[in-house]
C-alpha positions in Angstrom: 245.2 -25.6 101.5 243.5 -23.0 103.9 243.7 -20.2 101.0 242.3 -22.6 98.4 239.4 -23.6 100.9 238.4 -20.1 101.3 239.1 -19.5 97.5 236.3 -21.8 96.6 233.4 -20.9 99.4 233.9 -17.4 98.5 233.7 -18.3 94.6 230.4 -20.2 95.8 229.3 -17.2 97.9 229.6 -14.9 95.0 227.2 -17.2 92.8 224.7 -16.8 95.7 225.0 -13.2 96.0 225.8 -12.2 92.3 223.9 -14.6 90.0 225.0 -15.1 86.9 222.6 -16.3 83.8 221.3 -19.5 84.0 222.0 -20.2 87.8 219.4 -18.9 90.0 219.8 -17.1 93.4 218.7 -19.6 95.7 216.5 -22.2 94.4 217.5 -24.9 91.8 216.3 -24.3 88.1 214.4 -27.1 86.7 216.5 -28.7 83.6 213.7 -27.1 81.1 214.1 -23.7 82.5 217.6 -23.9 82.5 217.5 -24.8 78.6 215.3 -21.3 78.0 217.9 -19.7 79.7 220.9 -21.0 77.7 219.4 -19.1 74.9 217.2 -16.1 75.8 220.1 -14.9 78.4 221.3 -13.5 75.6 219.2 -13.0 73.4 216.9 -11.2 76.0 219.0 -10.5 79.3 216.4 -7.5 80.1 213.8 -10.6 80.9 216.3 -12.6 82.4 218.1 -10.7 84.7 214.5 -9.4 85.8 213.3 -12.7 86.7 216.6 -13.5 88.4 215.9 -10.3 91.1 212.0 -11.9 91.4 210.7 -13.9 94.1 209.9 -16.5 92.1 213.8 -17.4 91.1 214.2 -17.4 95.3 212.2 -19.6 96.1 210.3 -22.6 95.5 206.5 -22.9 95.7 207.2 -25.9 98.1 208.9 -23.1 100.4 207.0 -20.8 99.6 204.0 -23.4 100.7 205.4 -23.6 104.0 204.8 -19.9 105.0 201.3 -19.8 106.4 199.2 -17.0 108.4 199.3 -13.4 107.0 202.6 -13.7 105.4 201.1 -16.6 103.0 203.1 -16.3 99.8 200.7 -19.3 98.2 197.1 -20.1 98.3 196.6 -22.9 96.6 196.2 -26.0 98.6 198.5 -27.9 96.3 200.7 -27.6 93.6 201.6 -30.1 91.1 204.4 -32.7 91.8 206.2 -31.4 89.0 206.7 -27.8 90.4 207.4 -28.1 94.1 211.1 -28.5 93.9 212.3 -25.5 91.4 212.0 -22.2 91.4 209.1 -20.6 89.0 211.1 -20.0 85.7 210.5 -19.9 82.0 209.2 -23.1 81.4 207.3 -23.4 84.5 204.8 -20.4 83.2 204.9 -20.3 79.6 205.0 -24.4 79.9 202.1 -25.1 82.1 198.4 -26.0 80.8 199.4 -26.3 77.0 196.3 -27.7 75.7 194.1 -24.9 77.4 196.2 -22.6 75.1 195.4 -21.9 71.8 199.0 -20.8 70.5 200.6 -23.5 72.5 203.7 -24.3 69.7 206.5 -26.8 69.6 209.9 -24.7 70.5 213.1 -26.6 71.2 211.3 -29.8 71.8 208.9 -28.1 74.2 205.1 -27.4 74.1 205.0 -23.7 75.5 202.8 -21.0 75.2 203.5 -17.1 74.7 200.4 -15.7 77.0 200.5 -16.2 80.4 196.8 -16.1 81.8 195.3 -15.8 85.1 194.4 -19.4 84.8 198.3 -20.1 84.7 199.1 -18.0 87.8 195.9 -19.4 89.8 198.2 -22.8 89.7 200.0 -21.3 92.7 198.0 -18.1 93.5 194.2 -19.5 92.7 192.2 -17.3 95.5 193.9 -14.0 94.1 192.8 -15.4 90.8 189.8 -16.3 91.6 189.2 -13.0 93.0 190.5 -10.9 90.3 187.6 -12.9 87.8 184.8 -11.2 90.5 186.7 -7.8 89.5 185.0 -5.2 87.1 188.1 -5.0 85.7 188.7 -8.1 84.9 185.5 -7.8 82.6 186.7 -4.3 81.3 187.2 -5.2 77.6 183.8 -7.2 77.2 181.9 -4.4 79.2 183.4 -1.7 76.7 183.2 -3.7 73.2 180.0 -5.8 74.5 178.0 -1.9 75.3 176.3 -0.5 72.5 175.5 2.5 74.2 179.5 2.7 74.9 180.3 1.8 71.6 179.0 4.7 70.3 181.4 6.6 73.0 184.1 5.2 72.1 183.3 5.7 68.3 183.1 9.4 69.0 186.6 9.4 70.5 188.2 7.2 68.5 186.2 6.4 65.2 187.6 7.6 61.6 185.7 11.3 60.5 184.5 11.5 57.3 181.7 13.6 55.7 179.0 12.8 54.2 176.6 15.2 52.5 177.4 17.9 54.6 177.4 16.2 57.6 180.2 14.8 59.7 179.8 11.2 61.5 182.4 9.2 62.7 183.0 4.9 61.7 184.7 2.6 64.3 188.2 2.9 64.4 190.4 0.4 63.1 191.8 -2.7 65.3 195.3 -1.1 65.7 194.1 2.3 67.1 191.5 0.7 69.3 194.8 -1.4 70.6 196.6 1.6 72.0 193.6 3.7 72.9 191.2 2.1 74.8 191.5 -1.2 74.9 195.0 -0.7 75.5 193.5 -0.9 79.7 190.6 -2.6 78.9 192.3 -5.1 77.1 192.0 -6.7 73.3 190.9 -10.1 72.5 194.1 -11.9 71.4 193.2 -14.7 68.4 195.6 -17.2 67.1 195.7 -16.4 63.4 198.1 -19.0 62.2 202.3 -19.9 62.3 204.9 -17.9 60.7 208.4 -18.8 59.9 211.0 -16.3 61.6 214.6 -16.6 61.2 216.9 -17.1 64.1 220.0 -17.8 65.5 219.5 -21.4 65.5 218.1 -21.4 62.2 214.6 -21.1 61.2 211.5 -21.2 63.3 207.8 -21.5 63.5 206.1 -19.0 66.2 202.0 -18.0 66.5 201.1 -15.2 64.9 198.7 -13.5 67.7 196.4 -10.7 67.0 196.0 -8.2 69.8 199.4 -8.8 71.0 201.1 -6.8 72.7 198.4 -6.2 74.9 198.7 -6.1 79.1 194.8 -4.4 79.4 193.1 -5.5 82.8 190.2 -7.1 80.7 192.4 -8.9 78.3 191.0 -11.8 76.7 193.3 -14.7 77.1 194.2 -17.5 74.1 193.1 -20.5 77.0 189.5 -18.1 77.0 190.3 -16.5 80.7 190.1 -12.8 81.4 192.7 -10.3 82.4 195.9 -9.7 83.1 198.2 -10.3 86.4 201.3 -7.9 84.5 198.9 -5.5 84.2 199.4 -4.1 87.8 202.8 -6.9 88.5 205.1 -5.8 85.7 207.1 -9.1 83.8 209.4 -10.6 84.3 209.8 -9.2 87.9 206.3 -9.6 89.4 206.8 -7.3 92.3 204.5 -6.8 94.9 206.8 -3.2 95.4 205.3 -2.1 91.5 202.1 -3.3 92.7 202.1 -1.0 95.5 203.0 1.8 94.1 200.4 4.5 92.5 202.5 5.2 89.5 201.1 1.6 88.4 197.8 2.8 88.9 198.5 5.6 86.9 198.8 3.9 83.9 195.3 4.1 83.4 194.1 5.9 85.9 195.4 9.6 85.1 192.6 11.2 84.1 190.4 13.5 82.9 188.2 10.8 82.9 189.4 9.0 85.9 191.6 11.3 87.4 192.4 9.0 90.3 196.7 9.6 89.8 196.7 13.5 89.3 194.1 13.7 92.2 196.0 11.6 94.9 199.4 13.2 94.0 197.7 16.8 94.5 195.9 15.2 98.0 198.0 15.3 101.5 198.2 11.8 100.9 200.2 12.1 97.6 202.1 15.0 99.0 203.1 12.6 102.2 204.0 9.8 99.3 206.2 11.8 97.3 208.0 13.3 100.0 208.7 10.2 102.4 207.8 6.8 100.1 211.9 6.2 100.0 211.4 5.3 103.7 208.6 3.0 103.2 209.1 -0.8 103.0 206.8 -1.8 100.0 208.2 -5.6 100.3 206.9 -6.2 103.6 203.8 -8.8 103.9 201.8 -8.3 105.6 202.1 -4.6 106.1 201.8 -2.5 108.6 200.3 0.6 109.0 202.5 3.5 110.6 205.1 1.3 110.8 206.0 0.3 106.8 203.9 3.5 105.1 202.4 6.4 106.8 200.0 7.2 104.2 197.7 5.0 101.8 198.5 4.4 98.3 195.9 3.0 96.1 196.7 -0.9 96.9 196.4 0.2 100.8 192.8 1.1 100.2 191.9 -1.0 97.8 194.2 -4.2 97.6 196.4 -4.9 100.0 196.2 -6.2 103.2 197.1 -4.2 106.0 197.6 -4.6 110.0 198.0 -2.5 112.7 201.5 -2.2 115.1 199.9 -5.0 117.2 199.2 -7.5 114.3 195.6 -7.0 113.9 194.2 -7.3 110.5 192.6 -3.8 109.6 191.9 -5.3 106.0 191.9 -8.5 104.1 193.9 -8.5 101.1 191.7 -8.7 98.1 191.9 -8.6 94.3 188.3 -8.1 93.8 188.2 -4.3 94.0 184.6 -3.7 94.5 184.4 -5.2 97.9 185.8 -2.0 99.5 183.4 0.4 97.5 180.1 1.7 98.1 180.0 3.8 94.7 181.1 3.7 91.1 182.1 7.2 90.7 183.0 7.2 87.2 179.5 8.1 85.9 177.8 6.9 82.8 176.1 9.2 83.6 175.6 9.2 87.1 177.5 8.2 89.8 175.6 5.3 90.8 176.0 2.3 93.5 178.1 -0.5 92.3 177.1 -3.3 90.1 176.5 -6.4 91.5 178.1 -8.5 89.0 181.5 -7.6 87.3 179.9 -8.1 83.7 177.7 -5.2 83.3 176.3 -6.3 79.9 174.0 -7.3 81.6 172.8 -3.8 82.9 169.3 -2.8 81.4 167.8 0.6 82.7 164.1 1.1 82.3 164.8 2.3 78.7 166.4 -0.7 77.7 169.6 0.8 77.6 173.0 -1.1 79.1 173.4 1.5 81.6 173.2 1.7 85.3 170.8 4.8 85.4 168.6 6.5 83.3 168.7 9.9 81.6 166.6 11.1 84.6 169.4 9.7 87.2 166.8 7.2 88.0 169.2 3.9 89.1 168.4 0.1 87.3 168.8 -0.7 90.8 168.4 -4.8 90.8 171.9 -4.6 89.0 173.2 -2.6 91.6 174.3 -3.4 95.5 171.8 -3.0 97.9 171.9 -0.4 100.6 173.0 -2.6 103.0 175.9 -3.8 101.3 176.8 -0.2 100.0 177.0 0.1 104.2 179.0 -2.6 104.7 181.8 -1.8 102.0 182.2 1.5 103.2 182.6 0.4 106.5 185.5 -1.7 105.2 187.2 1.3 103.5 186.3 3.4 106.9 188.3 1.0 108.6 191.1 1.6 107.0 190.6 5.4 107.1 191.1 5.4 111.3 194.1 3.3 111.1 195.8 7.2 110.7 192.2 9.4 111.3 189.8 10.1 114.4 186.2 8.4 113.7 185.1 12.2 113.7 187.1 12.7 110.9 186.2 9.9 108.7 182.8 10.8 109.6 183.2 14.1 108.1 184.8 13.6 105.6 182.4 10.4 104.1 179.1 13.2 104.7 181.0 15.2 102.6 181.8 13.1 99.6 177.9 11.5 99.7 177.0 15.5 99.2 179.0 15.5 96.8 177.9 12.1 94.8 174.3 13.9 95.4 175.3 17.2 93.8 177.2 15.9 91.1 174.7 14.0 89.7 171.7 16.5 90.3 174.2 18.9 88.1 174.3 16.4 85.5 171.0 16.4 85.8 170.3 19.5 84.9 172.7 18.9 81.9 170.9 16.2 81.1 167.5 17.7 81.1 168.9 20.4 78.2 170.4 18.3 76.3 167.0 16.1 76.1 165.5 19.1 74.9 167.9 19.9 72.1 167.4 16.4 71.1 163.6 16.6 71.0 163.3 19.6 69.5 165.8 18.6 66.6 168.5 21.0 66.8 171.0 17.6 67.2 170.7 14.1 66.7 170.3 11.8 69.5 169.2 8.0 69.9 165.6 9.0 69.9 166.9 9.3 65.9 169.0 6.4 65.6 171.9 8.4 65.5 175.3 8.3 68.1 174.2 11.0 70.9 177.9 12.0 71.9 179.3 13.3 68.0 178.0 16.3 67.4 179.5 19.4 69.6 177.1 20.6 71.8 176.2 16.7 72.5 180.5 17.1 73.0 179.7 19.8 75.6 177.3 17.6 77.5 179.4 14.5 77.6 182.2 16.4 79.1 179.9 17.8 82.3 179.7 13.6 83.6 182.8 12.5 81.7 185.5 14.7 82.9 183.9 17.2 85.4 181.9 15.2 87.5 183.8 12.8 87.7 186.5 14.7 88.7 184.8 16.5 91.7 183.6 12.8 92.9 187.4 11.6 92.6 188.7 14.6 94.5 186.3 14.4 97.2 186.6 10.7 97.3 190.6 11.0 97.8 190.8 14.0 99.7 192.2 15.5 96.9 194.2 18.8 95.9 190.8 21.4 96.4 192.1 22.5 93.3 191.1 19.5 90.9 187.0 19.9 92.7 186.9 23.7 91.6 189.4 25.4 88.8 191.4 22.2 87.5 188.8 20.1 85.7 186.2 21.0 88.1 183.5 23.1 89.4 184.6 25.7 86.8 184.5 23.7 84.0 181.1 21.9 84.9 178.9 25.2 85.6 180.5 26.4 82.4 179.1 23.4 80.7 175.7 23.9 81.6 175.6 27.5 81.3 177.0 26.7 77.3 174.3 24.2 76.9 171.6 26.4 78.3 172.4 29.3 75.8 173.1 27.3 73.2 169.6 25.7 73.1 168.1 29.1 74.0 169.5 30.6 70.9 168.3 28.5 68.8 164.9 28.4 70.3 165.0 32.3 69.4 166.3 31.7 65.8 164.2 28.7 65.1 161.0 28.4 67.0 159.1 25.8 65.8 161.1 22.4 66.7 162.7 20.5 63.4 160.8 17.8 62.2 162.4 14.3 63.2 161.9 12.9 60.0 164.3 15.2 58.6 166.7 13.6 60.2 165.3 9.8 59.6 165.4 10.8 56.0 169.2 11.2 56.2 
């Protein structure tokens, strides 16, 4: 009777430790869930057996509600009746809020929903939420597609070449490459367009048809009309703070050459520290602990997550509205410039009209941008963080440093700038000033490049402490003089070969 006893707590004890489809590791599986799993357990046992590893199969929110001071796990002050008891499964996402969702469909007697918006997670997690919609990048698709200035960028990059009369111009791409090129981060605009019937196992079925999807792009625009993206930086069906933390997340979009925020930090003491000791580090920990969990910042430490010292002071507030820790947008349009005030920068008009944060003369549009005083105050909050591992004469030094550089940077482009005006006013290329795109032709190629890759690379590498290499002979220093120096012989050339500047109506006429 003993043996049999001990037979059956260790069969139960296996369930606990090994969980098998369909029964979760701790907390009970509502009786919708479990009917998802029935099915997609084997028809998808990559999602499955993800989400059984994830916190949200441990545990249930009403647990998790019960965890309060730094190691909060929920801030919502309540959470439906419905969804206290079970643990966060199938149903419980792609279930909840079915008439916000415009390709809500009837599947198995359920009204579920194949997105999963920030509006759906802010059920349980609604500051984070609420935060992430004050992100720039939660606005990242609108402030791409909504730019015509940027448009014409990204049509440059991107559009289909063809020639006409001699000439060669460039049409916006088509909706598939703009998926896996740039709005692949920034994020398409998914559209219901309609059922289709699909053939299954259990017969025949009727799913949306979505257009845009796949898409995980921070600025995603959602069928229930919310922005962004949570599995954009917590990878489905796992949702782990560990991914989160992690740069080679960040990476996905942030490689470079024109934000060269991965390749920079893996070159910097910090990445080198990373890559040599992050098997040591406990990424799971909340909240964490300086010196104690990591001994060297990864982008969430400076710019997510919150982090407290070995005596359980707070050095920094978790956030998921990036901006609040920085003084400066680095990645320049042209100019490095002070950050906007308001995630959708659509709104952005420089004294010429234009959607951009400066003007060709570096001059900032600065009512869009944060005043000095708050620049102050956000890098006070990043400085913070900084002398949880550096001496105060250390962070001092190294913040004079990267403001000379933000300076010099953007008097360089400057200088670009100012030649490439002159090429366009004398007619030897085609800029706005003639209704034409100003970054298709080459030498208007050679410009771009100075503030799109090189400048912004210096900024990044002073910014992160970076490998010296990347500010000088790896996409920097070297490459920007050599810009300017092209530009500047370029249009000295041709002043030589043609001295009297081409009409502009030559080019209206075309």
């Amino acid at each position: 009777m003993k043996k049999l006893f001990f037979a059956i707590n260790l069969f139960f004890l296996a369930l606990f430790i090994f969980p098998v489809p369909g029964i979760c590791a701790r907390a009970p599986v509502s009786e919708a869930s479990e009917e998802c799993l029935g099915c997609h357990s084997s028809l998808h046992p990559g999602i499955v057996e993800e989400w059984q590893k994830s916190r949200h199969a441990m545990i249930t929110p009403q647990e998790a509600m019960g965890i309060k001071g730094l190691s909060l796990k929920v801030s919502a002050k309540s959470v439906p009746e419905p969804l206290l008891k079970t643990a966060v499964g199938c149903a419980e996402c792609h279930g909840l809020r079915p008439d916000s969702h415009a390709d809500t469909f009837t599947h198995n007697n359920l009204d579920i929903h194949v997105i999963v918006s920030p509006d759906d997670c802010a059920v349980c997690h609604t500051e984070e939420s609420s935060q992430y919609s004050n992100n720039i990048m939660a606005h990242a698709r609108k402030n791409l597609a909504g730019n015509t200035v940027y448009q014409e960028l990204e049509k440059s990059i991107i559009g289909k070449p063809r020639r006409i009369e001699g000439r060669l111009e460039y049409m916006a791409a088509d909706q598939d490459t703009g998926a896996e090129a740039c709005y692949y981060c920034h994020g398409t605009k998914l559209e219901v367009k309609g059922l289709e019937s699909r053939e299954t196992f259990a017969g025949e079925m009727d799913f949306p048809r979505i257009s845009g999807w796949p898409n995980q792009g921070a600025g995603r625009v959602n069928t229930d009309n919310s922005l962004g993206s949570c599995s954009a930086c917590h990878a489905r069906h796992l949702f782990s703070i560990e991914t989160a933390r992690k740069p080679h997340t960040c990476r996905e979009c942030h490689l470079g050459p024109d934000v060269p925020a991965y390749k920079v930090y893996m070159s910097s003491k910090h990445g080198n520290i990373y890559s040599s000791m992050n098997k040591d580090w406990n990424f799971k920990a909340v909240p964490w602990t300086a010196g104690k969990d990591f001994n060297a910042p990864t982008c969430a430490s400076c710019h997510i997550s919150l982090i407290i010292n070995t005596d359980g002071e707070t050095i920094s507030k978790r956030t998921h509205e990036m901006s609040s820790r920085l003084s400066w947008r680095i990645f320049g349009l042209i100019y490095a410039h002070p950050h906007p005030v308001k995630p959708d920068t659509t709104i952005i008009r420089n004294k010429s009209g234009l959607t951009l944060p400066a003007d060709f003369d570096g001059t900032f549009a600065s009512e869009y941008l944060v005043t000095p005083a708050q620049k102050e105050a956000r890098t006070e909050s990043m400085q913070n963080i900084c002398r949880a591992c550096h001496s105060t004469e250390w962070v001092k030094g190294h913040w004079k440093r990267f403001e000379n550089t933000i300076q010099r940077t953007n008097a360089d482009i400057l200088t670009a700038t100012n030649i490439m005006e002159e090429i366009w006013s004398r007619g030897y290329a085609k800029g706005m000033e003639h209704g034409k795109n100003p970054f298709d032709e080459p030498i208007e190629r050679i410009w771009c490049e100075t503030w799109l890759f090189y400048g912004n690379t210096i900024r990044f590498t002073s910014a992160m402490a970076g490998g010296g290499d990347y500010g000088v002979f790896a996409d920097g220093r070297y490459q920007l003089s050599r810009q300017i120096s092209q530009l500047h012989d370029w249009l000295e050339l041709r002043k030589r070969l043609f001295p009297q500047p081409a009409p502009i109506a030559m080019f209206l006429e075309k």
